[in-house]
C-alpha positions in Angstrom: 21.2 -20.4 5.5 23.3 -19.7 8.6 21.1 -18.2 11.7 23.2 -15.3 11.6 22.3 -14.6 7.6 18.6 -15.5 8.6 18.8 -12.8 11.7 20.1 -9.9 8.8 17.6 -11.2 6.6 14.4 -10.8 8.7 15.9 -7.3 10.1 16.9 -5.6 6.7 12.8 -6.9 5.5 11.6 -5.6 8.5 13.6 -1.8 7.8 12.5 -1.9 4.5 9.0 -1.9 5.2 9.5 0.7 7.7 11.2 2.6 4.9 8.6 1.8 2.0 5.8 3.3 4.8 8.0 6.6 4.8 8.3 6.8 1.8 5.1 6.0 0.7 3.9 8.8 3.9 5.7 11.1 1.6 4.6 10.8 -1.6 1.0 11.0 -0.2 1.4 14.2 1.7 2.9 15.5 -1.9 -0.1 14.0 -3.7 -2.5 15.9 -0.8 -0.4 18.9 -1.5 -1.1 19.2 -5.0 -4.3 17.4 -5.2 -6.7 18.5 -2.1 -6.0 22.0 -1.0 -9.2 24.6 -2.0 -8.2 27.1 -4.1 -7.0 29.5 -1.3 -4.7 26.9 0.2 -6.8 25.0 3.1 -7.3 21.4 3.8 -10.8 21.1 4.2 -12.7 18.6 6.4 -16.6 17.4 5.6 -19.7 19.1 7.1 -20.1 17.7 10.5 -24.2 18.3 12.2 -24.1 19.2 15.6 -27.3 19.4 17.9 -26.9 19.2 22.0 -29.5 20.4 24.6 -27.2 22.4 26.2 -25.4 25.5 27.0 -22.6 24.6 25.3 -20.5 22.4 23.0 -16.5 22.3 23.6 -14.0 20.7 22.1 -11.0 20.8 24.7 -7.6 19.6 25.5 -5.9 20.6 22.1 -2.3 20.4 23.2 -0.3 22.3 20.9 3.0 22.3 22.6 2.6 23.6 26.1 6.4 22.9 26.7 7.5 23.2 23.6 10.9 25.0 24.1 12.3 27.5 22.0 12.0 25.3 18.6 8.3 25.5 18.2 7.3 27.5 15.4 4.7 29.5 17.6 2.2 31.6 14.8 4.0 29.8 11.8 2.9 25.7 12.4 -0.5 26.2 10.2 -3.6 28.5 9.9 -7.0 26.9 11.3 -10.4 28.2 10.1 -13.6 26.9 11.8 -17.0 27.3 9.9 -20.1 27.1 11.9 -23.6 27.6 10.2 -26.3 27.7 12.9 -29.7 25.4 12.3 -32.4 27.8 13.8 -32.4 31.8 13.9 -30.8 31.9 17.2 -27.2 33.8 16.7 -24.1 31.6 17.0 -21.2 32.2 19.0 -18.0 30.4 17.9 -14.3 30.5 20.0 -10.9 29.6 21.0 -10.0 30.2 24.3 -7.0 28.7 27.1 -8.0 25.2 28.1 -7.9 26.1 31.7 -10.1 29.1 31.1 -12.7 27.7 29.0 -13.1 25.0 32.1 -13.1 27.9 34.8 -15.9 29.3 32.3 -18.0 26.3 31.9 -17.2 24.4 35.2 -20.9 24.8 36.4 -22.0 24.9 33.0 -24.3 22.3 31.5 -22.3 21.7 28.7 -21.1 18.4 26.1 -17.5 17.7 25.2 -16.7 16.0 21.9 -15.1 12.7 22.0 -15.0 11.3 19.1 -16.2 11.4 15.5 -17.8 8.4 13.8 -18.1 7.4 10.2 -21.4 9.6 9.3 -21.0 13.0 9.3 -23.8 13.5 11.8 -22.5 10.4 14.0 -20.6 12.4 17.0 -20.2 11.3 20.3 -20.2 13.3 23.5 -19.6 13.5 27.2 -22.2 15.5 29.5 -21.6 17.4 32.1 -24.4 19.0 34.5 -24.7 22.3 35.6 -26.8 25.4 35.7 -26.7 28.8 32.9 -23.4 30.2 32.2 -23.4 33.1 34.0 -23.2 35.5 31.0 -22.9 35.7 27.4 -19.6 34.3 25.6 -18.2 37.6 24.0 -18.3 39.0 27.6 -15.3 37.0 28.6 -12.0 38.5 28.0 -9.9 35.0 27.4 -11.1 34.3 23.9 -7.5 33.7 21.5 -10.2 34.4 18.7 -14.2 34.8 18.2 -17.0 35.0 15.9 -20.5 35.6 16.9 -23.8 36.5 14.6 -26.5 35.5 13.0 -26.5 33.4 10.0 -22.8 31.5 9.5 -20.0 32.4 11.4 -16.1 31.7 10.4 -12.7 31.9 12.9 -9.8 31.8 11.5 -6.5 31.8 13.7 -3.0 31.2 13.8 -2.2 28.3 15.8 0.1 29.2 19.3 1.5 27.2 21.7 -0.3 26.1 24.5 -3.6 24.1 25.4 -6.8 25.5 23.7 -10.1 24.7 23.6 -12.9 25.5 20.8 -16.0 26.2 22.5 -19.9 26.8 20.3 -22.6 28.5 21.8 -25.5 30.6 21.4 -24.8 34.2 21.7 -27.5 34.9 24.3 -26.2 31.4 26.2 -29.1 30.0 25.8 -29.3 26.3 25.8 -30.6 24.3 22.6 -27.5 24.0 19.9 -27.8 22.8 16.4 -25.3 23.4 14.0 -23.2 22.6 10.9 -19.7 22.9 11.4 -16.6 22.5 9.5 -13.2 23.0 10.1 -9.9 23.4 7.4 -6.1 23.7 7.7 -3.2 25.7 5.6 0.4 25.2 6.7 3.8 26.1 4.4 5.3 22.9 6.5 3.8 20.3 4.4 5.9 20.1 1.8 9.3 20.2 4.0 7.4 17.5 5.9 6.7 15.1 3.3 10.5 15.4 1.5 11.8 14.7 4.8 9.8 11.4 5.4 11.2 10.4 1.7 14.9 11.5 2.6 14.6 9.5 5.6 12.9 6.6 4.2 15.4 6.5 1.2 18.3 6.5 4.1 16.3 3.7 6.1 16.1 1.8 2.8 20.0 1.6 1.7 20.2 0.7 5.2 17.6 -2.1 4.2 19.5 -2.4 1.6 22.7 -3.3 3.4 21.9 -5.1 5.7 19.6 -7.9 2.6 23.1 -7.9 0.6 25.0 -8.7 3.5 22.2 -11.5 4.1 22.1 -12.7 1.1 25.9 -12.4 0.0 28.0 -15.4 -0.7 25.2 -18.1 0.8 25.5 -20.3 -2.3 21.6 -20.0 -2.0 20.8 -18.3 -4.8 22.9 -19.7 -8.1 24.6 -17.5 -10.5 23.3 -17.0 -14.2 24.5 -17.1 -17.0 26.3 -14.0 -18.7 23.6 -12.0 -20.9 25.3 -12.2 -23.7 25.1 -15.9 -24.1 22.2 -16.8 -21.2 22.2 -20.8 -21.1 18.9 -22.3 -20.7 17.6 -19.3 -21.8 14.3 -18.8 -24.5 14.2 -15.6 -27.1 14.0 -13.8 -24.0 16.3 -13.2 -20.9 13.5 -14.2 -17.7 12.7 -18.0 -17.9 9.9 -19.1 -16.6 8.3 -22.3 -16.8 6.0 -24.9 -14.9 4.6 -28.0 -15.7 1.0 -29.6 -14.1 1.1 -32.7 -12.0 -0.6 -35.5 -13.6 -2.6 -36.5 -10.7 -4.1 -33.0 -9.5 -6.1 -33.1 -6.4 -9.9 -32.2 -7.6 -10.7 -30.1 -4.0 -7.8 -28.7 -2.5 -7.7 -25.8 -4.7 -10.4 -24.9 -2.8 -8.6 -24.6 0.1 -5.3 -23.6 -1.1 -5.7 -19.9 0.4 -6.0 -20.9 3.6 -3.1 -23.0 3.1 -0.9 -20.6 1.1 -1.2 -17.6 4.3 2.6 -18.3 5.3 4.2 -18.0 2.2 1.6 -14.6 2.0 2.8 -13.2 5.3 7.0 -13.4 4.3 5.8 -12.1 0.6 4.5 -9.2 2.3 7.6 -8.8 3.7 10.2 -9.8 0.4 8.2 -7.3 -1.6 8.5 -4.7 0.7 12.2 -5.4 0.5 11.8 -6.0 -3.2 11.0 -2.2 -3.3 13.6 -0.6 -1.9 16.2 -2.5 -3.0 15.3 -1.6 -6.7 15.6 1.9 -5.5 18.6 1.2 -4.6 19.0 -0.4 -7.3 18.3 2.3 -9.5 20.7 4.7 -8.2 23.4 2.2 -8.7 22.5 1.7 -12.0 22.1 5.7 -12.9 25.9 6.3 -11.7 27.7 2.8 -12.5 25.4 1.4 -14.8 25.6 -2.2 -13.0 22.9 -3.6 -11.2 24.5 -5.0 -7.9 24.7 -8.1 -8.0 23.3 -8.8 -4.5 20.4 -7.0 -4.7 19.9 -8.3 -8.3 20.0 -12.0 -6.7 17.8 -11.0 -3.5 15.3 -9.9 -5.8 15.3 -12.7 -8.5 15.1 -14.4 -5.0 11.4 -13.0 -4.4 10.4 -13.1 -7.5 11.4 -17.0 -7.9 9.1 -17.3 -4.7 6.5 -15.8 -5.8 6.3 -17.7 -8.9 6.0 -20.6 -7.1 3.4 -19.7 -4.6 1.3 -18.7 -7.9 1.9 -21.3 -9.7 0.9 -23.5 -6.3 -2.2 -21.5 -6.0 -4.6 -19.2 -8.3 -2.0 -17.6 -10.4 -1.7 -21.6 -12.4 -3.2 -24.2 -9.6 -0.8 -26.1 -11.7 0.8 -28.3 -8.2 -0.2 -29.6 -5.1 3.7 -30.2 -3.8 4.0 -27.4 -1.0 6.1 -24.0 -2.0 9.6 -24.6 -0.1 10.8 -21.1 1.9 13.6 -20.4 0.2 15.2 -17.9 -2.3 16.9 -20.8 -4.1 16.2 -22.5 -7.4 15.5 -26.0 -5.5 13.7 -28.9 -7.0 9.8 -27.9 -7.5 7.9 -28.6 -10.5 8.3 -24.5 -11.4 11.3 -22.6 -12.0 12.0 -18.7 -12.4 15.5 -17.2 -13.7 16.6 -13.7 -15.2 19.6 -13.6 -16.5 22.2 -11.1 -14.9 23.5 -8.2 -17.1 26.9 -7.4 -16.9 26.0 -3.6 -18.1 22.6 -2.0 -18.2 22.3 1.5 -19.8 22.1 4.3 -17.6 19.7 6.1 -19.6 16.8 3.9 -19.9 16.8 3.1 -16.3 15.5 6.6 -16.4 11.7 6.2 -18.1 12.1 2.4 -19.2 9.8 1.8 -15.8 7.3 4.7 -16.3 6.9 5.6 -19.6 8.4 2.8 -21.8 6.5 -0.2 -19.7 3.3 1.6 -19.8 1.8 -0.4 -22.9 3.0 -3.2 -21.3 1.3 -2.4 -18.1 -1.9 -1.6 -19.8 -1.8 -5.5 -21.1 -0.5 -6.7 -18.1 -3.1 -5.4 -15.5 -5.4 -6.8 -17.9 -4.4 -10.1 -17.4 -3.9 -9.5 -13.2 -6.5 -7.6 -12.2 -8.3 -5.7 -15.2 -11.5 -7.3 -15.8 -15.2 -6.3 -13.6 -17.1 -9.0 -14.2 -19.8 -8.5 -11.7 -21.3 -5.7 -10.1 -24.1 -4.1 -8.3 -26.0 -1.3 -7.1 -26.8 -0.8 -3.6 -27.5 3.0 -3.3 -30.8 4.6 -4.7 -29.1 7.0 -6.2 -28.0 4.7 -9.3 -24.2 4.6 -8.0 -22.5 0.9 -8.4 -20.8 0.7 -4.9 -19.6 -3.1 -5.4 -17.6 -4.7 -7.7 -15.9 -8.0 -8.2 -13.7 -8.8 -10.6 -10.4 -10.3 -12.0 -7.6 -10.5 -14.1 -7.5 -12.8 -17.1 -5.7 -15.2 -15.0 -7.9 -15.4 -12.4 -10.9 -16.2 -14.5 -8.8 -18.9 -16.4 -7.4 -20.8 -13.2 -11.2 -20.4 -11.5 -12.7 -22.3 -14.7 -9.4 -25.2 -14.7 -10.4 -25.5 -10.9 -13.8 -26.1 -11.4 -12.8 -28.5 -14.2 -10.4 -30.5 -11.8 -13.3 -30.6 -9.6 -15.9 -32.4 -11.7 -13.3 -33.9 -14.2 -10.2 -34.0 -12.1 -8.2 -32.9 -15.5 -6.3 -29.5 -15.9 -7.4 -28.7 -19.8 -3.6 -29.0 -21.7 -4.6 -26.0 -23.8 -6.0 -23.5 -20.6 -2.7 -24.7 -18.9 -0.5 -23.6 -21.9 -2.1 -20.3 -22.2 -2.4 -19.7 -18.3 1.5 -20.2 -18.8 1.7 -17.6 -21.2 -0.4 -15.4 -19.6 1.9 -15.7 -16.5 5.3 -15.4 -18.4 4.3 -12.0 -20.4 3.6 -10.6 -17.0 6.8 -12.0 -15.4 8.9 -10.6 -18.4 7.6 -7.0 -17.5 8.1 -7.6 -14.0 11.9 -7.9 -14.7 12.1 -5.1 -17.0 10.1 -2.6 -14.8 12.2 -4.0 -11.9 15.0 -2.6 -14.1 17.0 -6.3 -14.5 16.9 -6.1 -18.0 17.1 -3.3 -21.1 15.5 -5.4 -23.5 12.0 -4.8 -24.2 9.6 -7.2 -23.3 8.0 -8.6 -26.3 4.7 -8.2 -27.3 4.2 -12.2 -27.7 2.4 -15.2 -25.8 4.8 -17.6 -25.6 2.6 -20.4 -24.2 3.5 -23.7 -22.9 5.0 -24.9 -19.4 8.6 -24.3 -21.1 10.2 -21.6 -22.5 10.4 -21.4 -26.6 13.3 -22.6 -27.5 15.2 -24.0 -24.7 16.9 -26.9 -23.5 15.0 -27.0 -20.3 11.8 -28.1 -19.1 9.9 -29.5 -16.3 8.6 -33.2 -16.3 6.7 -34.9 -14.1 7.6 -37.5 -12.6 5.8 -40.8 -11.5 3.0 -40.5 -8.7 4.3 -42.0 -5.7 2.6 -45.0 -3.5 0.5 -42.3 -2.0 -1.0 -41.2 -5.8 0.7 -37.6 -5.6 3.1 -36.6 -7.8 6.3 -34.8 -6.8 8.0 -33.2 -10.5 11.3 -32.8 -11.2 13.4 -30.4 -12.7 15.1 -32.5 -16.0 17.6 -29.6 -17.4 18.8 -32.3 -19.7 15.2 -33.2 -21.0 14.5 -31.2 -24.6 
């Protein structure tokens, strides 16, 4: 791969995750929307406890736009509403005021700023400042935006303005000794305009993404075209091959380590899949209006898949090699392969609910076999709630029982291979057809084995070199 195609191909990943994180900042402000708001509209945060010795507790420096120019919504951002429930019988004064007031007011005034909030609800953290008695009660200044005072709990609701505020608690008598229970919530008509612009933009950022991984990716000769659906060569039953085959001579320990040594290939993943994502929105639209899938994108992604594959079948999705993973795209010589075969027309229709609501069986089976199972957990609360769990797909389990067998027998089991295989290929297949490559519908089979049924392709092993490890080759002529 040139430098130059390298250069597009590291930028475009690098969009695309910028563009999966807007999009992904969209859809959750849209799930928030419709999911967390109280019944009259607010955003409400938890019960935060309060307790200073005192004249005053002040939250300052809220910089709402001081400069904002004419585009700032002034009285239309959001509505704020501050709850404060006082601990003792002592009445509560609650306010907003101008920053530069508020200090004015409280410049002599032994008093505590907030600084920060920690992960308890009680765990807040202040900054003192000395002084003597304020030199009157709260409600006697004229400054205050908005104010609540009275016994028992108090609630402020205001319209946030331009300008720097702070929120200032009290006694009403400005006495010192605080201690209450505050909350605070938020409504604003902006969230929703908010959140479809973050998607708009990301879906922009993507085709962008998009571009730039076709141009990268176009007309390398890296990634070798497939067959015509209609008559995929090398092909099982089924249009995704996949297919693997264990070395012989299996190290018994360095599965143990094969985490550690698998991080690269984790850190581009990261990256491909990000790209993998946007692309088959991309993907999607081009199939909707044209009904093709673009046959750059459609090789990219068979790209990341095919790399993927092989870093699983290196590590704990098989364990079934101990030859490195190349970094590549490319169907190279590695003892597993991955192919789909590329349609020439893909119906328009299904690529509307074939990934939703047509995959979901399939997705029921295959989280079961990725990451379904609980198979431990434990209660560390006195209240009876389980708070840790540790579990695994079906996979997982299998491959952690043949590593413990290459351990103490060095031997990979033949038959927990083949159905590790399987396992692997059923969730491959509904990878492809969710990642809308293929109409056909995965079926509901477990073709087992290291080859696909059916084919003339498979991998063999080849002899262990001087060293005693084995390198396998790909043999397409081999039945």
């Amino acid at each position: 791969m040139r430098p130059s195609k390298i250069v597009l191909a590291v930028v475009g990943a690098l969009v695309a995750l910028i563009a999966v994180g807007l999009i992904a900042g969209g859809g959750g402000l849209l799930w928030a929307n419709a999911t967390q708001r109280t019944a009259d509209g607010f955003f409400t945060s938890p019960t935060v406890g309060m307790s200073v010795d005192s004249y005053a507790i002040t939250a300052s420096e809220i910089d709402l736009g001081s400069q904002p120019g004419d585009w700032f919504p002034s009285g239309q951002l959001a509505t704020v509403r501050v709850e404060v429930d006082p601990q003792n019988t002592t009445p509560v004064f609650v306010g907003i005021g101008p920053d530069a007031e508020v200090d004015a007011y409280l410049d002599d005034v032994a008093h505590d700023r907030v600084t920060d909030f920690g992960p308890d609800s009680d765990d807040v953290a202040y900054r003192s400042f000395s002084g003597e008695a304020p030199t009157g009660p709260p409600s006697e200044q004229t400054f205050w935006e908005v104010s609540a005072e009275g016994a028992g709990a108090q609630t402020l609701t205001w319209d946030l303005e331009q300008g720097q505020w702070a929120v200032v608690i009290m006694n009403a008598d400005a006495s010192p000794g605080i201690a209450v229970e505050t909350s605070a919530a938020a409504s604003t008509d902006l969230l929703v305009p908010l959140a479809i612009g973050l998607i708009v933009v990301g879906l922009i950022i993507g085709a962008l993404s998009a571009g730039l991984l076709v141009l990268a990716f176009r007309q390398t000769g890296e990634v070798p075209a497939v067959a015509d659906a209609a008559s995929p060569a090398g092909f099982g039953p089924y249009p995704v091959r996949l297919e693997g085959q264990p070395d012989p001579d299996l190290s018994r320990w360095k599965w143990l380590v094969k985490w550690f040594l698998a991080i690269p290939h984790y850190i581009v993943l990261f990256f491909l899949w990000a790209a993998f994502a946007v692309l088959t929105v991309a993907a999607f639209f081009a199939i909707l209006f044209t009904g093709r899938y673009p046959r750059g994108i459609f090789d990219f992604n068979v790209g990341v898949m095919r790399w993927t594959w092989r870093v699983g079948y290196y590590s704990y999705s098989a364990l079934g090699t101990d030859e490195y993973p190349p970094f590549t795209l490319a169907e190279v010589d590695y003892p597993a392969r991955f192919d789909v075969a590329y349609p020439e027309q893909l119906s328009r229709g299904l690529v509307l609910v074939k990934w939703w609501l047509l995959a979901i069986p399939h997705y029921l089976i295959a989280g079961l076999f990725t990451s379904g199972l609980v198979w431990w957990t434990t209660d560390l609360n006195e209240g009876g709630d389980a708070v840790l769990q540790i579990g695994g797909g079906l996979i997982g389990i299998l491959v952690l029982i043949a590593g413990f067998a290459l351990l103490f027998s060095g031997r990979y089991p033949k038959g927990l291979f083949d159905l590790v295989m399987g396992l692997n290929r059923w969730v491959f297949r509904v990878w492809a057809y969710a990642g809308l490559m293929r109409d056909e519908y995965p079926p509901f089979r477990l073709d087992t084995g290291g080859s696909e049924p059916g084919t003339g392709y498979s991998v063999a092993p080849s002899a262990p070199s001087d060293g005693g490890n084995v390198s396998a080759g790909l043999d397409p002529n081999r039945p």
